[in-house]
C-alpha positions, -999 to 999 in steps of 0.1 A, spaced: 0 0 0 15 30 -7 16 62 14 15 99 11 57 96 15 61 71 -10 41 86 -37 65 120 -39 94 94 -37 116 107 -66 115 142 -57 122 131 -17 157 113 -37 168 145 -47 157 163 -18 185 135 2 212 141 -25 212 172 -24 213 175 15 243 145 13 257 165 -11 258 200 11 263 182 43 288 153 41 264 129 59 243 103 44 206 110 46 170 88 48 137 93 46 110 66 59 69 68 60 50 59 90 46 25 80 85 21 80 89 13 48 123 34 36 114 56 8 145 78 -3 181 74 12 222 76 0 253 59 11 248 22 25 210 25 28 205 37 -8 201 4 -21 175 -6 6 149 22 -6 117 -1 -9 125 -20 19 110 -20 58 134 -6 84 140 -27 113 111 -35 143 111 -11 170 138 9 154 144 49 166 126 59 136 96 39 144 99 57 179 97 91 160 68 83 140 45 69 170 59 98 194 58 128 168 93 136 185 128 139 171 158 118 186 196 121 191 217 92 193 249 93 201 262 55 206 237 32 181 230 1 198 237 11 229 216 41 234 182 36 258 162 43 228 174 16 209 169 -15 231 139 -25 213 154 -24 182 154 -57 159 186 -46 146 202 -36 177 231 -63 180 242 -55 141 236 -18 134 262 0 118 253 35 129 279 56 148 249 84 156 222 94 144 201 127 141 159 123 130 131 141 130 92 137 125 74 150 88 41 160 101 14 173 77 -18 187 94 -5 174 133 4 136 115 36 119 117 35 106 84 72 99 77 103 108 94 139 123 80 171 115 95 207 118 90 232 86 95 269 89 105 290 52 98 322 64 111 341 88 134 345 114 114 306 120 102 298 112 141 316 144 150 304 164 121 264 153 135 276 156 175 287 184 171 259 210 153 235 186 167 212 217 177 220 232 140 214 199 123 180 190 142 169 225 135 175 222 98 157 192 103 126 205 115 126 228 86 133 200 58 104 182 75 80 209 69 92 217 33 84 175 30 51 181 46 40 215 22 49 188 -4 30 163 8 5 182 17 -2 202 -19 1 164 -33 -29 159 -11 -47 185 -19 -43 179 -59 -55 146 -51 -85 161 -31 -90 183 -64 -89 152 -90 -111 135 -71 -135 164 -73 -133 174 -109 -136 141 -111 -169 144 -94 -185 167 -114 -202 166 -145 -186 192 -165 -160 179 -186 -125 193 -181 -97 200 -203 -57 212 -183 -34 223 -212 -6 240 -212 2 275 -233 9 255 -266 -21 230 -262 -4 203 -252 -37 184 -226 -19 175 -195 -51 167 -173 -91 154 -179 -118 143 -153 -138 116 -162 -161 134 -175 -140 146 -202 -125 113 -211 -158 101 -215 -168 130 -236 -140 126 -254 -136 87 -256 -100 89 -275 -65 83 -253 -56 116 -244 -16 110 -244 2 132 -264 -30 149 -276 -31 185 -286 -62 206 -283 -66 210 -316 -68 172 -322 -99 174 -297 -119 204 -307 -103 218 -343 -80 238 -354 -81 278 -343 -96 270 -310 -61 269 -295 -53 300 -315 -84 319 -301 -72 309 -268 -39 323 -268 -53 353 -277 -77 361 -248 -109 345 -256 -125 330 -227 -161 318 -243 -155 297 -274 -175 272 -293 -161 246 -313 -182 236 -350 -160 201 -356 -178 169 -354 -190 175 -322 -195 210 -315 -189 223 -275 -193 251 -258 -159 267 -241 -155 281 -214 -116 291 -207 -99 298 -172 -63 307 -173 -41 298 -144 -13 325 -137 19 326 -119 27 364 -116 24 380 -151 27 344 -171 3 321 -181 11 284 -169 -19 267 -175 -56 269 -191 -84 248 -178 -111 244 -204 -147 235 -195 -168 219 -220 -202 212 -225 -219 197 -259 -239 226 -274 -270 203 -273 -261 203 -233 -262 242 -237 -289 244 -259 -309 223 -230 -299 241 -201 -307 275 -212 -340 263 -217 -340 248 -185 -326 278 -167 -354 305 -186 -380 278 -178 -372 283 -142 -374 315 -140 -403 332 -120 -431 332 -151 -448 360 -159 -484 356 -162 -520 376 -177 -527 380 -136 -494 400 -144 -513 425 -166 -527 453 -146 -559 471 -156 -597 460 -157 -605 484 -189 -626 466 -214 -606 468 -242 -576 459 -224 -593 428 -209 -606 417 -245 -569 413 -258 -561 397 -229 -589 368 -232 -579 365 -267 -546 363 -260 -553 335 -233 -574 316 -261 -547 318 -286 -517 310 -259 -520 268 -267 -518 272 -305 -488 270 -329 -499 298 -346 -481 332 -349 -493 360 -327 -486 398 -339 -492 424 -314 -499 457 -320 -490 489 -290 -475 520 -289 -442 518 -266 -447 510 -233 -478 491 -235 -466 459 -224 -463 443 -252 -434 420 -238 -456 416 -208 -485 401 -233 -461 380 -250 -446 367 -220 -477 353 -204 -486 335 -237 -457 320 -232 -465 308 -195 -499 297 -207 -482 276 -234 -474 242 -244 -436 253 -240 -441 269 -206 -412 248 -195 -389 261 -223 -369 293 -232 -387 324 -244 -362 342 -258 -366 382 -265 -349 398 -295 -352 438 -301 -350 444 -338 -345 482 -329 -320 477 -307 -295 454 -324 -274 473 -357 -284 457 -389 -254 441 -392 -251 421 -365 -289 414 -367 -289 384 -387 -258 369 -368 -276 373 -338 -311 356 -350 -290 333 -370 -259 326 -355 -225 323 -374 -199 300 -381 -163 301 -378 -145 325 -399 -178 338 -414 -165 375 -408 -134 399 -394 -144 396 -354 -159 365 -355 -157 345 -320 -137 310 -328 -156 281 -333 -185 301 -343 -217 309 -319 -252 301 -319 -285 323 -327 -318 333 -309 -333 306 -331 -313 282 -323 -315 291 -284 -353 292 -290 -357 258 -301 -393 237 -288 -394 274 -275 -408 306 -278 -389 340 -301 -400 370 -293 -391 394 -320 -401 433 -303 -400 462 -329 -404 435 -358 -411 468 -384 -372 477 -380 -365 439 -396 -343 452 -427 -360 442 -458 -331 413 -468 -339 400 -429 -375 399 -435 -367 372 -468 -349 352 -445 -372 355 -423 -400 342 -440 -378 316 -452 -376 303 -416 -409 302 -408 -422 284 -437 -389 255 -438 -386 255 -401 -350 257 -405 -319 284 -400 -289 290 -419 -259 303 -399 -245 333 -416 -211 315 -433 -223 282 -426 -240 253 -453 -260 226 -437 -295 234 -424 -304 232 -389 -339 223 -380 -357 247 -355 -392 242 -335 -399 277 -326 -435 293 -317 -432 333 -329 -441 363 -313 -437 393 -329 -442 426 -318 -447 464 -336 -459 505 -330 -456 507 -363 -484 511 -388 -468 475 -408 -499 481 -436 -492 516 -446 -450 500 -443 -467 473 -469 -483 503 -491 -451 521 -491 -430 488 -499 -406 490 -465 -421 456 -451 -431 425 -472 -463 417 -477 -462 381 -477 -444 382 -444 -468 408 -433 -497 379 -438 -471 349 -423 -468 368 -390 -505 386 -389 -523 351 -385 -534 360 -351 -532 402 -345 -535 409 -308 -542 451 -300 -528 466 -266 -547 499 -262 -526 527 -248 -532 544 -216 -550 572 -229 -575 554 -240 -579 537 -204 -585 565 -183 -604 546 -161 -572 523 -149 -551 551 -143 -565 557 -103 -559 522 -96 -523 515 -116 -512 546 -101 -522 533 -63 -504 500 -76 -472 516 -86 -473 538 -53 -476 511 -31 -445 494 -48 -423 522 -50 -429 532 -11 -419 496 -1 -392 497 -25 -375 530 -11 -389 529 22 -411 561 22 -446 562 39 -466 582 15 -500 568 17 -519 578 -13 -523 604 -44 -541 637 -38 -571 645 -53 -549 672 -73 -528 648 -81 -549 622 -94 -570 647 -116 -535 658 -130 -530 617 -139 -563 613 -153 -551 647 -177 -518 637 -191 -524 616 -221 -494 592 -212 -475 591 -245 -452 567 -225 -482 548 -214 -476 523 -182 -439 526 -181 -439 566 -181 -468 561 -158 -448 543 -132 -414 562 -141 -435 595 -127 -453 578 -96 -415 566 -86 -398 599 -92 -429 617 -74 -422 591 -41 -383 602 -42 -394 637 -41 -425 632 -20 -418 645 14 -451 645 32 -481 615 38 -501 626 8 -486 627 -30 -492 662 -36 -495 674 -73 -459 696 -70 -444 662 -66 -452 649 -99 -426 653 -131 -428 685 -146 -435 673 -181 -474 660 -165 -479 685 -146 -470 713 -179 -490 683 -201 -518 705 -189 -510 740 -203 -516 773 -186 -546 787 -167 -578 781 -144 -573 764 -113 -589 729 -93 -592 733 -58 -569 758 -59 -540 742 -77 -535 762 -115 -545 743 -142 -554 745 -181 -589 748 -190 -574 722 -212 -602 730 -241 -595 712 -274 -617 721 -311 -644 695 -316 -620 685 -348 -591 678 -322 -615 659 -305 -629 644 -334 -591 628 -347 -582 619 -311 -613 595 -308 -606 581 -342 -570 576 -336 -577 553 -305 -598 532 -325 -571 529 -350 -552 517 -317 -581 496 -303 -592 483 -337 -567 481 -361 -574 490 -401 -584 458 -410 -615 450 -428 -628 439 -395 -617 462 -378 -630 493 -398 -662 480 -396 -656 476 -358 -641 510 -356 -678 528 -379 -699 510 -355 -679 522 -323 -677 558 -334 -713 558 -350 -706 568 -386 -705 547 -417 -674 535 -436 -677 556 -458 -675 587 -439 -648 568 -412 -629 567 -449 -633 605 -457 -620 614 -415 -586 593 -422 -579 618 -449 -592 645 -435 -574 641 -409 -542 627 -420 -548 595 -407 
């Protein structure tokens, strides 16, 4: 069985040459089970073999103390000795390794005549201290031996595969996981025989999240392990990108959902698209919906997603505005290796691909570039991506949800969006009225966002004057719910009193009123708008509620009271 001792027993031989060499004794080193692991002069060729029974190294090892012996044989320490009546000693000098308050070996020197007797009798106190310290430079060793053993055994534990190579790529450790993974001897492998040529490259040059497109494609995470300024090692952590692919699901799936209970507001119209987006939540089908900014579009699209069949997978938001065009079809897409200057190594994957037996959400679909909106279309109809540089098709499952402010017919009209992709994503068109037109919500979502923001900042401000409200209910909310709730949090940072007064509100509601007349004292704008003004406002909410479909014109006539023939003659009279 071999021991902590044995197992550094090479570097323990130089350790005793090297002291022989410096001192002029001969040296030995034995484990706690007396087996003699390192040693020079007459006992170097009995390394492998067990010292004698009861010997004074044996003492050391059961006593934790060191011993000095100045006449072998004779010595009260060395009557139980099994080699007692032929030992060849003249003196003797050991000392105890102890790693973590364990004996687990001891060091000693060995004198076999007169003159090395002298040289250990006499800087005995020198020599024993030395000893002590040689002891604890065995016992660091032992002792980081230990702990790498501690550390294979749990890499070896976990699941991750894990790759140790050095700066040139050369693999100098795996866990199991990794040989597994891998299932090829790794001996004298090079990264790149493993995962492809350029990973190694991308490495050296400071990338630390790779993916690899060779037979089996990985994803890479990279850790380099430093000494001072230089890199020594890198330890790689890999993961099969259908791993990845999985877990992301899993992790979005897991997330707190968000569902229609979500959706504040009881207005009629709002609580229409809701049940229709309930009723349309289980199909396959594509869902548009239509809102100004700050609607909740995201919020509607999210709870379809909750109420889904792929509640337990990703839903994965993309903002078309947000993302410059050309990056955007990378980043639906993905890309492969090379496919342009600043590409990541080994390539990376898209939101499609991410989205798979998901749900995409594609917010501000009307700033799609026209060449995006092809490929687009492409995708929904084949069910299957192209990486930008790549060649082979990868099948997708993905349910989408797209999302607009924009007026996408008139885009039609005006040839800026395609109308046959216009017609793939409009299959089930979902309106989100703005605040404006839900005046009645806007005591109760304000109250809402009050109570939240006080908890959140720790103020007691217990409710909205009546100036304050009437000042809401005023404002048309061009921001809608988000500017709503911006201003009710910036008036509870200001707020100094019990009450929200009217002063505490953002300027920009509280000038949304214009200039003159006063409520209850507080100056106000009569606020009186032409019967035309009021005319277009009315129609343009329908527009919002509606929609200018077929149906929804005729919705929109019957609401408003008119025929569609006149509705016709207001949208050009009024530039709508």
């Amino acid at each position: 069985m071999h021991s902590e001792i044995s197992e550094i027993a090479l570097m323990l031989q130089d350790v005793v040459q090297a002291i022989h060499s410096v001192l002029g004794v001969e040296v030995t080193i034995v484990d706690r089970q007396g087996l003699r692991v390192a040693a020079t002069g007459l006992y170097g060729h009995e390394v492998g073999r067990k010292i004698a029974v009861g010997s004074v190294f044996e003492k050391s090892v059961h006593t934790g103390q060191p011993y000095i012996i100045e006449a072998p044989g004779k010595d009260a320490a060395c009557l139980t000795c099994g080699d007692r009546s032929r030992c060849r000693e003249s003196a003797e000098v050991c000392s105890p390794i102890l790693v973590e308050g364990a004996v687990v070996g001891v060091i000693g020197l060995i004198a076999f005549d007169n003159e090395e007797k002298l040289k250990l009798l006499n800087q005995r106190g020198i020599l024993l201290d030395f000893l002590d310290k040689m002891g604890k430079l065995i016992a660091s060793k032992v002792a980081e031996n230990r702990r790498n053993k501690e550390l294979e055994v749990l890499t070896d534990a976990i699941e991750t595969p894990i790759l140790s190579i050095t700066p040139n790529g050369a693999v100098v450790g795996a866990n199991d996981a990794a040989r597994r993974l891998i299932d090829v001897p790794l001996g004298g492998l090079v990264l790149d025989d493993i995962l492809g040529s350029g990973i190694l490259k991308a490495i050296q040059g400071g990338s630390v999240a790779l993916e690899s497109m060779g037979k089996r494609r990985y994803s890479i995470q990279v850790h380099p392990v430093t000494h001072g300024l230089e890199t020594v090692r890198y330890v790689l952590q890999l993961r099969p990108l259908k791993d990845v692919i999985r877990q992301f699901n899993k992790m979005f799936s897991e997330q707190q959902p968000t569902n229609f209970e979500d959706i504040l507001g009881k207005d009629r119209a709002l609580q229409e698209a809701i049940d229709l987006a309930k009723r349309v939540s289980k199909s396959k089908s594509t869902v548009l919906i239509l809102g100004e900014s700050g609607t909740g579009k995201e919020l509607f699209a999210r709870s379809i997603h909750s109420e889904s069949d792929r509640k337990d997978r990703a839903f994965i938001p993309v903002n078309c505005a947000a993302i410059p065009e050309a990056l955007l079809e990378s980043e639906l897409f993905g890309y492969e290796e090379g496919a342009f200057t600043g590409a990541v190594s080994g390539g990376r994957i898209g939101r499609f691909e991410q989205a798979h037996r998901g749900t995409l959400f594609l917010d501000e679909i009307g700033d799609l570039p026209l060449h995006l909106q092809a490929k687009l279309l492409r995708v929904l109809q084949d069910q299957q991506i192209y990486k930008v540089g790549g060649r082979g098709a990868i099948p997708v499952d993905v349910r989408l949800i797209a999302a607009t402010n924009k007026p996408l017919e008139e885009m039609v009209r005006e040839g800026e969006f395609r109308e046959d992709l216009y017609y793939r994503i409009n299959v089930i068109p979902l309106h989100i009225p703005p605040l404006r037109a839900r005046k009645s919500d806007l005591e109760s979502l304000g109250t809402i966002f009050l109570k939240k923001h006080c908890q959140r900042l720790g103020k007691q401000v217990e409710k909205l004057s009546n100036e304050a409200l009437w000042t809401i209910k005023r404002y048309d909310w061009p921001g809608n719910v988000r500017e709503l709730e911006n201003a009710i949090e910036y008036a509870v940072h200001v707020s100094s009193g019990e009450t929200l007064k009217v002063m505490d509100l953002p300027k920009r509601v509280r000038q949304g009123l214009g200039a003159g007349g006063t409520v209850q004292g507080v100056e106000v704008s009569t606020g009186i708008k032409s019967l035309e003004d009021l005319e277009a406002e009315e129609i343009q909410k329908a527009i919002l509620l509606y929609g200018k479909t077929k149906d929804g014109i005729a919705a929109m006539a019957t609401a408003l009271g008119i025929s569609r023939a006149t509705l016709y003659r207001k949208f050009k009279a009024y530039g709508l």
